[in-house]
Steps between C-alpha positions, in 0.01 A plus 500: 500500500589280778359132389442386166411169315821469341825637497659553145893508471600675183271791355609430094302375264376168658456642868318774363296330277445225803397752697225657284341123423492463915334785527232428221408142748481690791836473686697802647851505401856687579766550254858540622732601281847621577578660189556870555248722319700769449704267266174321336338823443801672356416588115816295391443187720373168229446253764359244258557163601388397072417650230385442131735598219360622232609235215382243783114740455550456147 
């Protein structure tokens, strides 16, 4: 893809999710994200940036 809308810097939760609601209104968009996805996809790797404890759930 050579030309897009909008260019998104980050592909976590909010670019992603950004990126997915552009593309529901129409606009094209491109995701950069230099994270290496050997490392994200490794089965150890718990990139979360939050998370919900359980006596929080409780």
């Amino acid at each position: 893809m050579d030309h897009a809308d909008v260019l998104i810097l980050g592909g976590g939760l909010v670019g992603a999710t950004l990126a997915l609601a552009l593309d529901r209104h129409g606009l094209t968009t491109i995701v950069v994200d230099p994270a290496d996805p050997a490392v994200t996809l490794a089965a150890g790797f718990d990139g979360r940036a939050s998370a919900i404890a359980s006596a929080s759930h409780r």
